[in-house]
PDB file with SEQRES, HELIX, SHEET and CRYST1 records, atoms N, CA, C and O in Angstrom:
SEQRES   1 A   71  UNK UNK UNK UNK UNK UNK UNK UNK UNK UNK UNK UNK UNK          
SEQRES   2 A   71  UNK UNK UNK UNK UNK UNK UNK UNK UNK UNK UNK UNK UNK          
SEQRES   3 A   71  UNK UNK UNK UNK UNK UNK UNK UNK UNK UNK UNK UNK UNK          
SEQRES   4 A   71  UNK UNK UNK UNK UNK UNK UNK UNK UNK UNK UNK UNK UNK          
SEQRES   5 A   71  UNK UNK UNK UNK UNK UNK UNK UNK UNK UNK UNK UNK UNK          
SEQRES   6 A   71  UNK UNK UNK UNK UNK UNK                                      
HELIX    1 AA1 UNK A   13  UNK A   19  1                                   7    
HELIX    2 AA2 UNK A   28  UNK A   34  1                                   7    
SHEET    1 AA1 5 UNK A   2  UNK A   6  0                                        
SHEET    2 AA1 5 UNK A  63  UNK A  69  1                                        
SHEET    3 AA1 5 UNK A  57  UNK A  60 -1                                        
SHEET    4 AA1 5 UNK A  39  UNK A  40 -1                                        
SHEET    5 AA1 5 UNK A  43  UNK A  44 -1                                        
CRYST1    1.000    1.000    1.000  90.00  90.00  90.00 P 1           1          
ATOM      1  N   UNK A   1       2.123   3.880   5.316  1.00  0.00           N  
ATOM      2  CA  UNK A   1       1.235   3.139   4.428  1.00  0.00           C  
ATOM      3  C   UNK A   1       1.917   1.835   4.021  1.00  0.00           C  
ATOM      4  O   UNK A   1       3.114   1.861   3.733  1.00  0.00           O  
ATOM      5  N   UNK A   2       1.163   0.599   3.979  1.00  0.00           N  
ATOM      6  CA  UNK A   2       1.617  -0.745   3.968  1.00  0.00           C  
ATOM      7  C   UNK A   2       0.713  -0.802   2.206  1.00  0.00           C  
ATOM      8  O   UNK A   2      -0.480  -0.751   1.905  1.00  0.00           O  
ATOM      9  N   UNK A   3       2.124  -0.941   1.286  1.00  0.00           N  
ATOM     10  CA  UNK A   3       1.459  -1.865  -0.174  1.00  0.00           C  
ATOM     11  C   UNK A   3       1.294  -3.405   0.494  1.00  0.00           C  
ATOM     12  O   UNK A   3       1.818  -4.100   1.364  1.00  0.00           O  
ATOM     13  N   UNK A   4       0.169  -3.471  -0.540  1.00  0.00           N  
ATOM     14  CA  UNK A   4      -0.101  -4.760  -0.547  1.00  0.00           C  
ATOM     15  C   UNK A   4      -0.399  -5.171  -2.444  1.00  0.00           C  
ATOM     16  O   UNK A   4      -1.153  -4.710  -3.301  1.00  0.00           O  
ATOM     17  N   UNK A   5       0.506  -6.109  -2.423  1.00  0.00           N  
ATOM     18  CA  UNK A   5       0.312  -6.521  -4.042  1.00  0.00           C  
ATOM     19  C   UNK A   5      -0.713  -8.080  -4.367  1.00  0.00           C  
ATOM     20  O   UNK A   5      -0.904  -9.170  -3.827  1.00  0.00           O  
ATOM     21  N   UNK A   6      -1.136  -7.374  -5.519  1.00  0.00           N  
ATOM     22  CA  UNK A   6      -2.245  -7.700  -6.086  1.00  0.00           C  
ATOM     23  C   UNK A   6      -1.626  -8.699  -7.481  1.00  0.00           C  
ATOM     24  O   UNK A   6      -0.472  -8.612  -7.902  1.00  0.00           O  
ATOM     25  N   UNK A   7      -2.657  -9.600  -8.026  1.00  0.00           N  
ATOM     26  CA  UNK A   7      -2.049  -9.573  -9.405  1.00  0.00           C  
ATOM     27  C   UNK A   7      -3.192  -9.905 -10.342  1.00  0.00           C  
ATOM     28  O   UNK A   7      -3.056 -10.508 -11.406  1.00  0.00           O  
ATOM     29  N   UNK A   8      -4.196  -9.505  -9.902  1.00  0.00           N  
ATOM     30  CA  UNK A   8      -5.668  -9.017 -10.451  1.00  0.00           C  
ATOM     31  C   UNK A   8      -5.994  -7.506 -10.773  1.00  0.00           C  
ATOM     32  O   UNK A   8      -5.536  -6.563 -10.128  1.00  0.00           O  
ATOM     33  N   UNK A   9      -6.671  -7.418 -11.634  1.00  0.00           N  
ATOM     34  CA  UNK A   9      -7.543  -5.755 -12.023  1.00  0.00           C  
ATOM     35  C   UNK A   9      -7.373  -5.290 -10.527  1.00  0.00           C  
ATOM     36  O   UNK A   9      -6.417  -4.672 -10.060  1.00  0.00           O  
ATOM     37  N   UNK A  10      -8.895  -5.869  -9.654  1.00  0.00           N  
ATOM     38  CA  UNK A  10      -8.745  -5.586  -8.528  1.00  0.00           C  
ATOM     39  C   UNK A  10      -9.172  -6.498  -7.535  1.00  0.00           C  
ATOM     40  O   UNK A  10      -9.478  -7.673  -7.739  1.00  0.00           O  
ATOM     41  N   UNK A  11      -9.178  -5.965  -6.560  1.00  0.00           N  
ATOM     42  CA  UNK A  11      -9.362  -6.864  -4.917  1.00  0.00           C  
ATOM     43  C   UNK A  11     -10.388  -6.429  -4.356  1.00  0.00           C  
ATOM     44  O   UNK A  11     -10.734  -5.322  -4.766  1.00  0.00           O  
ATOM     45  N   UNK A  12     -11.150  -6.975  -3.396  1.00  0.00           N  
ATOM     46  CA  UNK A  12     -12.585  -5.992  -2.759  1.00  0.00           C  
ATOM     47  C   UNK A  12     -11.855  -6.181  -1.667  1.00  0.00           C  
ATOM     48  O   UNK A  12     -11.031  -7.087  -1.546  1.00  0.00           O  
ATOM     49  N   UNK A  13     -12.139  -5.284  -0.766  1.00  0.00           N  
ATOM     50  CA  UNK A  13     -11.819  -4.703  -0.361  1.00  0.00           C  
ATOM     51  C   UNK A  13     -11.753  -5.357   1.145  1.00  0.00           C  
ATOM     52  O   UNK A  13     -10.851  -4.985   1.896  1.00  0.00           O  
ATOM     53  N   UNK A  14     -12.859  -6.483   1.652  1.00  0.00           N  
ATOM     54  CA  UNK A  14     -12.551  -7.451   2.507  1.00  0.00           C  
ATOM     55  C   UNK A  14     -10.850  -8.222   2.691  1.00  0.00           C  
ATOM     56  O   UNK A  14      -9.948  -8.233   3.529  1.00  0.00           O  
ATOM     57  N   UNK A  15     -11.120  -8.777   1.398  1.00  0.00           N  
ATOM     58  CA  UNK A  15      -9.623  -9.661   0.420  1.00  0.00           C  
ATOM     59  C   UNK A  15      -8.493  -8.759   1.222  1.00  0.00           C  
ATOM     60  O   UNK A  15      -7.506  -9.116   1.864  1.00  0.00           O  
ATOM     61  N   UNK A  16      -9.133  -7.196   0.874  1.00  0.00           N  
ATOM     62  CA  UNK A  16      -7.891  -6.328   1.444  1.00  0.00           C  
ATOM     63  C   UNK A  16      -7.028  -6.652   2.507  1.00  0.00           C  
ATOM     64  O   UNK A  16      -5.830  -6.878   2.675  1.00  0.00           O  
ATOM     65  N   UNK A  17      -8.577  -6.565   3.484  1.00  0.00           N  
ATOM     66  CA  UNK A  17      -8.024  -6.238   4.716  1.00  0.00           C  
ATOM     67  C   UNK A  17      -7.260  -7.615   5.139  1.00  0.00           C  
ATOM     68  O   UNK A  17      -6.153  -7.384   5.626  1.00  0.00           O  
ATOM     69  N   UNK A  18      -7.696  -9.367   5.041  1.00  0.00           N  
ATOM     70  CA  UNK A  18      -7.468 -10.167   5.166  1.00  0.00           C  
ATOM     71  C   UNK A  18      -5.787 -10.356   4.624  1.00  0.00           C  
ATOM     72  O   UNK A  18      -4.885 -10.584   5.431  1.00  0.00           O  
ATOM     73  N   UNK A  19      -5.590 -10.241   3.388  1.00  0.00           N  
ATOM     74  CA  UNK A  19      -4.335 -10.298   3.053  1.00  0.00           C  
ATOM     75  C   UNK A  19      -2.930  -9.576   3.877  1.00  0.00           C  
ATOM     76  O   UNK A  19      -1.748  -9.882   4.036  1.00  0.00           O  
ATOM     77  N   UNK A  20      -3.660  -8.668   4.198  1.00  0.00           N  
ATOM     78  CA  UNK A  20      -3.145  -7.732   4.807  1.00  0.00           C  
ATOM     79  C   UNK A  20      -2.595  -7.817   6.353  1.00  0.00           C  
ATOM     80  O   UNK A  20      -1.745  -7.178   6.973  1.00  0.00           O  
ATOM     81  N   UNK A  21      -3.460  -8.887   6.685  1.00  0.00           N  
ATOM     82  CA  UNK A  21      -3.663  -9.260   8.040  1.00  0.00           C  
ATOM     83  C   UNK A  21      -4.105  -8.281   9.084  1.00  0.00           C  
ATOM     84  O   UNK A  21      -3.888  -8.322  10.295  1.00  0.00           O  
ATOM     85  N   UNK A  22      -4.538  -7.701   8.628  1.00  0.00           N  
ATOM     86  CA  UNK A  22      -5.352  -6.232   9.552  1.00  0.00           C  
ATOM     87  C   UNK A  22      -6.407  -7.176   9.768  1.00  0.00           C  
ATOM     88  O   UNK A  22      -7.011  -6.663  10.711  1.00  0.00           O  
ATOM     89  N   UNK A  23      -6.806  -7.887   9.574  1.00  0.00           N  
ATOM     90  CA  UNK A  23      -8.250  -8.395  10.183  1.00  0.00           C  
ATOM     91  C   UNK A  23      -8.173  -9.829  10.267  1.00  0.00           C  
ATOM     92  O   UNK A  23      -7.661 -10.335   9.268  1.00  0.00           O  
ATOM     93  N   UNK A  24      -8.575 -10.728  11.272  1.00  0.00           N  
ATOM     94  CA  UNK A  24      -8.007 -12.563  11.350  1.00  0.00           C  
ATOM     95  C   UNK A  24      -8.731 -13.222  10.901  1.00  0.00           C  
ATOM     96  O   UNK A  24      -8.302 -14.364  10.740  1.00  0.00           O  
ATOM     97  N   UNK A  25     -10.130 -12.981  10.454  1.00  0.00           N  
ATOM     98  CA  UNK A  25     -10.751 -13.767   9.458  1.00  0.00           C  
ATOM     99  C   UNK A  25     -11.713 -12.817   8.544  1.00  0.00           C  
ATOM    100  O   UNK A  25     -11.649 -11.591   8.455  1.00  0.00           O  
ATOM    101  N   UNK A  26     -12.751 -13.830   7.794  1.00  0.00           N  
ATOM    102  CA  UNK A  26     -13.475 -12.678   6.512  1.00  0.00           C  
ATOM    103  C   UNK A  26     -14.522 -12.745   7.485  1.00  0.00           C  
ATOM    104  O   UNK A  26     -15.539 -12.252   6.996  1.00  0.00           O  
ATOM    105  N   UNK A  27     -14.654 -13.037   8.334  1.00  0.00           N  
ATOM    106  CA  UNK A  27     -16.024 -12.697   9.496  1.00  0.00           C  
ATOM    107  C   UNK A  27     -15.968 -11.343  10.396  1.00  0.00           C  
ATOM    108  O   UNK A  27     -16.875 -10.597  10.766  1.00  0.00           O  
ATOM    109  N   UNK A  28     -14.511 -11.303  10.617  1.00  0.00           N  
ATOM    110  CA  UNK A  28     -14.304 -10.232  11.384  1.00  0.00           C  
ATOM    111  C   UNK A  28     -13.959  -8.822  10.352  1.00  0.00           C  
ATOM    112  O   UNK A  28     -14.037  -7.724  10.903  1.00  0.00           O  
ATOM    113  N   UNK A  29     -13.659  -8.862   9.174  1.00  0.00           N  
ATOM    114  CA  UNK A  29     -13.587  -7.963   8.082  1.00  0.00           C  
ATOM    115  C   UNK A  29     -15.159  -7.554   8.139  1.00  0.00           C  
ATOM    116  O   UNK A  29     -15.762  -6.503   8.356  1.00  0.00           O  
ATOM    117  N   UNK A  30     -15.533  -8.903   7.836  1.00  0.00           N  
ATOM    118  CA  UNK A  30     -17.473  -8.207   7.539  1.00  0.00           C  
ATOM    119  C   UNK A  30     -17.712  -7.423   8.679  1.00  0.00           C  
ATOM    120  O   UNK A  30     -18.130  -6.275   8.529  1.00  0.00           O  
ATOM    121  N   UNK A  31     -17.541  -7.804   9.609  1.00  0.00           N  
ATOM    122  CA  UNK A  31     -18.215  -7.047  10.843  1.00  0.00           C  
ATOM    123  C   UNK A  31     -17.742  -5.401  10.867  1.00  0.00           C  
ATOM    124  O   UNK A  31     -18.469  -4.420  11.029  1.00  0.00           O  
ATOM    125  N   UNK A  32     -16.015  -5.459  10.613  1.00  0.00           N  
ATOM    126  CA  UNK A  32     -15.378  -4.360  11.071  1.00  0.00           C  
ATOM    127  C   UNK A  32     -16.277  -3.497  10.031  1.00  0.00           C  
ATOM    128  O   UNK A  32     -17.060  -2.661  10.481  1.00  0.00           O  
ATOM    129  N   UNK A  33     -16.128  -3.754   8.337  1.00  0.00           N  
ATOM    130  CA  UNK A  33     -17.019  -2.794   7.364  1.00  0.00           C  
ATOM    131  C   UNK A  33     -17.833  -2.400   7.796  1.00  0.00           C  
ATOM    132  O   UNK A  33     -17.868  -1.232   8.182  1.00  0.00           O  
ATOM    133  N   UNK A  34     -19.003  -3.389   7.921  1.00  0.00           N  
ATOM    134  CA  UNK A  34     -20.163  -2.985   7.776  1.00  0.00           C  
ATOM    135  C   UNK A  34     -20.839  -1.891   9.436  1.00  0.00           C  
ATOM    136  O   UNK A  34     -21.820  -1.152   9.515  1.00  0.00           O  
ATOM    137  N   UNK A  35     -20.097  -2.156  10.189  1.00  0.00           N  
ATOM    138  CA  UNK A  35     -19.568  -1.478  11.493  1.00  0.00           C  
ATOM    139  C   UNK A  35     -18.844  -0.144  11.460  1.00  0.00           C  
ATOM    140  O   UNK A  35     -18.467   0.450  12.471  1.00  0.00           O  
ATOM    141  N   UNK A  36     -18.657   0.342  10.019  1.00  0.00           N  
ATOM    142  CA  UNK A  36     -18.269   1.775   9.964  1.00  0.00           C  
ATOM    143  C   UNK A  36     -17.314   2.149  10.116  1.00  0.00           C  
ATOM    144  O   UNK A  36     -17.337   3.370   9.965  1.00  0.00           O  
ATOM    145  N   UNK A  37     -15.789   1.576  10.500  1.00  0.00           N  
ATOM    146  CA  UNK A  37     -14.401   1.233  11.479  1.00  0.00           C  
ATOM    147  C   UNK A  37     -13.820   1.236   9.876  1.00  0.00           C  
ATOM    148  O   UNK A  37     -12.608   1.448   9.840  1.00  0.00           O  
ATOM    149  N   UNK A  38     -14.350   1.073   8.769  1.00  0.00           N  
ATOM    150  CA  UNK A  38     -13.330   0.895   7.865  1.00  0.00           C  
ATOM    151  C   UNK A  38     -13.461   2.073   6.634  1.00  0.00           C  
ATOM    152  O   UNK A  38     -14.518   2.308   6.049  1.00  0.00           O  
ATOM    153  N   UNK A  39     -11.983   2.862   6.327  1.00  0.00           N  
ATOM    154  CA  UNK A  39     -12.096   4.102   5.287  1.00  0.00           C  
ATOM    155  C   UNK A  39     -11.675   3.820   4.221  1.00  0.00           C  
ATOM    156  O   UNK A  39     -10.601   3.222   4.290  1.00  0.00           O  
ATOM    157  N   UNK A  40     -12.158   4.032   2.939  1.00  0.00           N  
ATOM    158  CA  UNK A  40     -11.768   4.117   1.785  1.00  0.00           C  
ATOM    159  C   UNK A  40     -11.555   5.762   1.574  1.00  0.00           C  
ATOM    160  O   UNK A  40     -12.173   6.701   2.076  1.00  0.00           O  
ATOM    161  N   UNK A  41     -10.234   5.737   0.461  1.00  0.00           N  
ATOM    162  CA  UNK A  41      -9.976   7.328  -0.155  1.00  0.00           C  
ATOM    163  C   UNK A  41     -10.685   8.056   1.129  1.00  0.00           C  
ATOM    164  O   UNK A  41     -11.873   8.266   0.884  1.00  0.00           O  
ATOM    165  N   UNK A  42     -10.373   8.402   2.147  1.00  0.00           N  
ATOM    166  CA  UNK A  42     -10.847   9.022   3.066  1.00  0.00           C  
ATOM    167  C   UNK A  42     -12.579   8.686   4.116  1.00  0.00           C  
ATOM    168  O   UNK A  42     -12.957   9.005   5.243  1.00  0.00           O  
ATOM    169  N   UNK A  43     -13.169   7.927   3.002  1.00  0.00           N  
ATOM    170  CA  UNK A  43     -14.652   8.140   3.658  1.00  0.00           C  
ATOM    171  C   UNK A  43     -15.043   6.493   3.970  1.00  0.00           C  
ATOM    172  O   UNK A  43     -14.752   5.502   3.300  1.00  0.00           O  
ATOM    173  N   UNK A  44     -15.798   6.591   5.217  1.00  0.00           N  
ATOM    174  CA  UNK A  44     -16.129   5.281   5.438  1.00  0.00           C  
ATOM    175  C   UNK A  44     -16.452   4.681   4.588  1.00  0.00           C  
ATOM    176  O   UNK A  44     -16.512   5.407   3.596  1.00  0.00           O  
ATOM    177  N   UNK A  45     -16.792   3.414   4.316  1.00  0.00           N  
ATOM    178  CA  UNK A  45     -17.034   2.638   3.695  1.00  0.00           C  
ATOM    179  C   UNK A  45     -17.512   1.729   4.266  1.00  0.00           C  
ATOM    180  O   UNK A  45     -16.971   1.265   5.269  1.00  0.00           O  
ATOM    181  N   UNK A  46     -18.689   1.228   3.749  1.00  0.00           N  
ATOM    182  CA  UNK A  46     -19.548  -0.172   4.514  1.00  0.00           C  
ATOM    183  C   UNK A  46     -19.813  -1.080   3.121  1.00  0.00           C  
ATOM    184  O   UNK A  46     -20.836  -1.764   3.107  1.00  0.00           O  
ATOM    185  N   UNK A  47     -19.154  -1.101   2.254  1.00  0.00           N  
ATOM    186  CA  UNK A  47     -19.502  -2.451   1.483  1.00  0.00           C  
ATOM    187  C   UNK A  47     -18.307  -3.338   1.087  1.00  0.00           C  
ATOM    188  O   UNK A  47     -17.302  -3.100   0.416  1.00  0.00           O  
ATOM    189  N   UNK A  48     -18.734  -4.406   1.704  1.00  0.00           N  
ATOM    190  CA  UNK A  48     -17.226  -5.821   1.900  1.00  0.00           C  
ATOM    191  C   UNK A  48     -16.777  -5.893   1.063  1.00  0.00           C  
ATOM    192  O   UNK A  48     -15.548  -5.857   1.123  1.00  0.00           O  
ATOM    193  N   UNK A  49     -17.589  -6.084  -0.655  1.00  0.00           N  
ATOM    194  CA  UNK A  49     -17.142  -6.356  -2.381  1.00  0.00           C  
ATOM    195  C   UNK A  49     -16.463  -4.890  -2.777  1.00  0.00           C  
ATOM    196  O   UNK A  49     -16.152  -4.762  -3.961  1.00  0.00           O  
ATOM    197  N   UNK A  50     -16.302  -4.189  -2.214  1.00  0.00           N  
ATOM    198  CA  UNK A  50     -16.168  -2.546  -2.861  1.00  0.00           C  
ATOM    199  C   UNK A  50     -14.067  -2.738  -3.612  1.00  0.00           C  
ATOM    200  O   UNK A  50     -12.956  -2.865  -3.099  1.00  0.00           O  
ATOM    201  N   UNK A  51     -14.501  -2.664  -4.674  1.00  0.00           N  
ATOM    202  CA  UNK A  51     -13.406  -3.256  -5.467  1.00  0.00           C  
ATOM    203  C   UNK A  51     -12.134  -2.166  -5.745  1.00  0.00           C  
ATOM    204  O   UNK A  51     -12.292  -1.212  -6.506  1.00  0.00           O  
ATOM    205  N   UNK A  52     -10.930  -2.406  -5.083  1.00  0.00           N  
ATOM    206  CA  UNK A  52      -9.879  -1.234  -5.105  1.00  0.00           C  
ATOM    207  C   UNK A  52      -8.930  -1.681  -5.565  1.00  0.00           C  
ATOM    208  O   UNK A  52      -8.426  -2.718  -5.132  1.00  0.00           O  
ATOM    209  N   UNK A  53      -8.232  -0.693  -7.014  1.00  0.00           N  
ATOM    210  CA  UNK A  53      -7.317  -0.736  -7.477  1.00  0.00           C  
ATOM    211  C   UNK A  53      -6.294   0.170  -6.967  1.00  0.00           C  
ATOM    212  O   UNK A  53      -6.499   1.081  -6.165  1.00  0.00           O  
ATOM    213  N   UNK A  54      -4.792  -0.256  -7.673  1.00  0.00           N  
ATOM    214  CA  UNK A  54      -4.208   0.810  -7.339  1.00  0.00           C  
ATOM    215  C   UNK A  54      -4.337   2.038  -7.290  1.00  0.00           C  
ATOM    216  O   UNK A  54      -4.818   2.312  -8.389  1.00  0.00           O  
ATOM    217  N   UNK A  55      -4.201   3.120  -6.633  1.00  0.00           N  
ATOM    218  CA  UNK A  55      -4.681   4.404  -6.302  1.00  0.00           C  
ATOM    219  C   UNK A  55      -5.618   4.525  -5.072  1.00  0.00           C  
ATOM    220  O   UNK A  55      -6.077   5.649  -4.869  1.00  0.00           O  
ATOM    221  N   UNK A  56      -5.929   3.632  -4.312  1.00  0.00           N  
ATOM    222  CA  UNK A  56      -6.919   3.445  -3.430  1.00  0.00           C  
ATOM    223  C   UNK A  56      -6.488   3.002  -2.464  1.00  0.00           C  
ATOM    224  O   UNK A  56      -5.721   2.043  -2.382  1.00  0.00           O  
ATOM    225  N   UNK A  57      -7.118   3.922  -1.233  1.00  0.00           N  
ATOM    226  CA  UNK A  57      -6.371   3.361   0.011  1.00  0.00           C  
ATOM    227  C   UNK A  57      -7.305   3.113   1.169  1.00  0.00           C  
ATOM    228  O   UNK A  57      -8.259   3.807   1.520  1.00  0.00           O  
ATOM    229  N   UNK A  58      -6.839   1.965   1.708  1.00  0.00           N  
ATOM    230  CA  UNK A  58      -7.836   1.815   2.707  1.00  0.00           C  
ATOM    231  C   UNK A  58      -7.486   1.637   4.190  1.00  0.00           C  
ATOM    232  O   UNK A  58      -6.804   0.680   4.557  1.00  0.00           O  
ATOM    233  N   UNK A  59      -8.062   2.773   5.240  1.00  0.00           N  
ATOM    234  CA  UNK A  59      -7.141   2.537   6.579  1.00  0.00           C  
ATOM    235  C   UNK A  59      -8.570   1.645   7.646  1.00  0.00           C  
ATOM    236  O   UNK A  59      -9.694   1.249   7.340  1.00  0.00           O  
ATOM    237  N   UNK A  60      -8.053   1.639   8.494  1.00  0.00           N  
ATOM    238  CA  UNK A  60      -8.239   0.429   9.765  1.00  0.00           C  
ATOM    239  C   UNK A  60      -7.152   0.998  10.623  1.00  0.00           C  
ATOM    240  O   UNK A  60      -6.056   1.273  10.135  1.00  0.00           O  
ATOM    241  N   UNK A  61      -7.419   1.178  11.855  1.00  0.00           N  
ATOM    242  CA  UNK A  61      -6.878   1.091  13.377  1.00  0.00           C  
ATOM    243  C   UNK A  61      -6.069   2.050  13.230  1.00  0.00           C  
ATOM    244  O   UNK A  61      -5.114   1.871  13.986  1.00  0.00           O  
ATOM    245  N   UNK A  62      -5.929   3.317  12.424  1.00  0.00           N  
ATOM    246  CA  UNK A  62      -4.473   4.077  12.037  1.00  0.00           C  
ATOM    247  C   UNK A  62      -3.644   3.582  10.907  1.00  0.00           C  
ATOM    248  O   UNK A  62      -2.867   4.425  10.457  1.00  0.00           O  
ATOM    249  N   UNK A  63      -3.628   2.357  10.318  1.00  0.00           N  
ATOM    250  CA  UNK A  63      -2.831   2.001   9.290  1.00  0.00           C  
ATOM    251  C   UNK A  63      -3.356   2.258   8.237  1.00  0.00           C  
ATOM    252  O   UNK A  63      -4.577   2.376   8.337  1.00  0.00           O  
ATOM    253  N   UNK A  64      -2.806   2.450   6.888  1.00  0.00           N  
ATOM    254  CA  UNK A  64      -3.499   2.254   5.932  1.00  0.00           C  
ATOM    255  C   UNK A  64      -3.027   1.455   4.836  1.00  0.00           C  
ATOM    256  O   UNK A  64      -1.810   1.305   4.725  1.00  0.00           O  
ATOM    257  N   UNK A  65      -3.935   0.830   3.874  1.00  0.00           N  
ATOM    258  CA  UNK A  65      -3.244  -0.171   3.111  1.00  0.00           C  
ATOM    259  C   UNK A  65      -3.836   0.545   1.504  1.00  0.00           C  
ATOM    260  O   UNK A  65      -4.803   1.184   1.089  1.00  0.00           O  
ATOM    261  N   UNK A  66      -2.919   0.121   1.133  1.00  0.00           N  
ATOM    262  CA  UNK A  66      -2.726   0.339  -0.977  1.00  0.00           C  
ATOM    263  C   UNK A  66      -2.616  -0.395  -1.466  1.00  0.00           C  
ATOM    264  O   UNK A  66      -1.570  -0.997  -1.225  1.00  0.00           O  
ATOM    265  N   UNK A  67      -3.339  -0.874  -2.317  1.00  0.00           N  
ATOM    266  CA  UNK A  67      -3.153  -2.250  -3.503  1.00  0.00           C  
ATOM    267  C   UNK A  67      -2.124  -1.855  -4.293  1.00  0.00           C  
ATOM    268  O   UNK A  67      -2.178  -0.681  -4.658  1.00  0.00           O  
ATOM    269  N   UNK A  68      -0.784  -2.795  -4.827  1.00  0.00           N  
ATOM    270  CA  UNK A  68      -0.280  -2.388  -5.929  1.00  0.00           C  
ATOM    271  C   UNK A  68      -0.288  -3.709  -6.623  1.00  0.00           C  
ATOM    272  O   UNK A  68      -0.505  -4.795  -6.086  1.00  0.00           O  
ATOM    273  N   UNK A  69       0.057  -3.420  -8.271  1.00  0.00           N  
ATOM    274  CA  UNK A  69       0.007  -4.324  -8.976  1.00  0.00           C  
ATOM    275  C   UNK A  69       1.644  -4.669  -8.741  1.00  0.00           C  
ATOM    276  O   UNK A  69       2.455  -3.852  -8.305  1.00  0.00           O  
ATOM    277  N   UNK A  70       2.014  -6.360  -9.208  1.00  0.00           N  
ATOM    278  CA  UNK A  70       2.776  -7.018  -9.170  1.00  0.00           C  
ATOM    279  C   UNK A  70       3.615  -6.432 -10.109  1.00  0.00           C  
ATOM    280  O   UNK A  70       2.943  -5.717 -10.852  1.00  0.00           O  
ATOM    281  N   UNK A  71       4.908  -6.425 -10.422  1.00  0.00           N  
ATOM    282  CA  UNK A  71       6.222  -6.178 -11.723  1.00  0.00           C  
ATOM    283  C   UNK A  71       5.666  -7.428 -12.537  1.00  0.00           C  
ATOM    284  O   UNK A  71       6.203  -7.766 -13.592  1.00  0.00           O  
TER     285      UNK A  71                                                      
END                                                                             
């Protein structure tokens, strides 16, 4: 599992994947979501804004990513 830090409440979950570089633009994030390819806390997920704080994990291709907040 790859953290990824935040220094907001939270991130949606596009933001995620982009920061993350799991995905090369917010065009190809939209597509991958709404395309079913992307899991939250275990279950697909198809909405791009879907807002994840720490405790929340989101995988793509086998990886998965975790928001954490900044020190």
């Amino acid at each position: 599992m790859r953290n990824i830090t935040i220094r907001t409440e939270f991130i949606k979950l596009q933001d995620l994947l982009k920061l993350a570089n799991a995905v090369g633009s917010g065009g190809e994030a939209k597509e991958r979501i709404q395309g079913g390819e992307v899991r939250v806390n275990g279950e697909v997920c198809t909405q791009r804004g879907k807002k994840l704080r720490p405790g929340d994990v989101a995988a793509l291709d086998g990886q998965e990513y975790a928001p954490v907040y900044a020190d």
